[in-house]
C-alpha positions in Angstrom: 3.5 17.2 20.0 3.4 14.4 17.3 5.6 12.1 16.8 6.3 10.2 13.7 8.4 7.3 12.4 10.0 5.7 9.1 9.2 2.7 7.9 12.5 0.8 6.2 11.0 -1.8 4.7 8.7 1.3 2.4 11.7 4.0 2.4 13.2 4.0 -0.9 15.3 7.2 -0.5 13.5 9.4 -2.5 15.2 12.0 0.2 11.7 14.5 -0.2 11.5 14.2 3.5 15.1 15.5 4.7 15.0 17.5 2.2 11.9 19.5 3.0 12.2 19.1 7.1 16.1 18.9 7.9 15.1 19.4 11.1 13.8 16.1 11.4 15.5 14.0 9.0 18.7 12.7 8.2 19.6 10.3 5.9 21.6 6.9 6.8 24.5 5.5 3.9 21.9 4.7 1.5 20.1 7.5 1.6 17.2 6.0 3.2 15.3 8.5 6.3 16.1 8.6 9.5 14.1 10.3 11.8 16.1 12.8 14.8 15.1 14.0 18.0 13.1 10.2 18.5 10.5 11.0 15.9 9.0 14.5 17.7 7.8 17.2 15.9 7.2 20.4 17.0 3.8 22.0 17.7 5.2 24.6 14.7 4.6 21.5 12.2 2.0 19.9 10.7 2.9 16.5 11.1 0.1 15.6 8.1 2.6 17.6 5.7 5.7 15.7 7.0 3.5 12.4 6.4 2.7 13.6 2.7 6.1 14.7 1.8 6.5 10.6 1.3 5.6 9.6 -2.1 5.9 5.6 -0.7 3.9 6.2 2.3 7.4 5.0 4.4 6.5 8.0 7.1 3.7 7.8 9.4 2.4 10.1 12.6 0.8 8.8 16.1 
C-alpha cells in the first residue's frame, strides 16, 4: 500500500485530484486538497495516476 501527501505550499486548488479520487481527497475552505484515510491508497490504485492527476506537482507518493 502507497501512501501519498499534498504539498500546501504547491496546491493551488485546481480540485483534479478530489475530483478524480473522492476516495482520497477532500477539499479544505479554499479548495485546496486534503488527503483522507492519512494519505493510504489502496492496492486497487495506481498511486503514479493519483500523482499525475496534479497539474502543479502539489501531490507526491512514498
Amino acid at each position: 500500500m502507497s501512501k501519498i501527501s499534498v504539498d500546501q505550499d504547491f496546491c493551488q486548488a485546481h480540485g483534479r485530484c478530489y475530483a478524480r479520487f473522492p476516495e482520497l481527497f477532500d477539499a479544505d475552505d479554499e479548495g485546496r486538497a486534503l488527503t483522507l484515510d492519512g494519505g493510504l491508497v489502496p492496492d486497487n490504485i495506481d498511486a503514479g495516476e493519483v500523482v499525475a492527476v496534479c497539474p502543479e506537482a502539489a501531490i507526491t507518493s512514498a
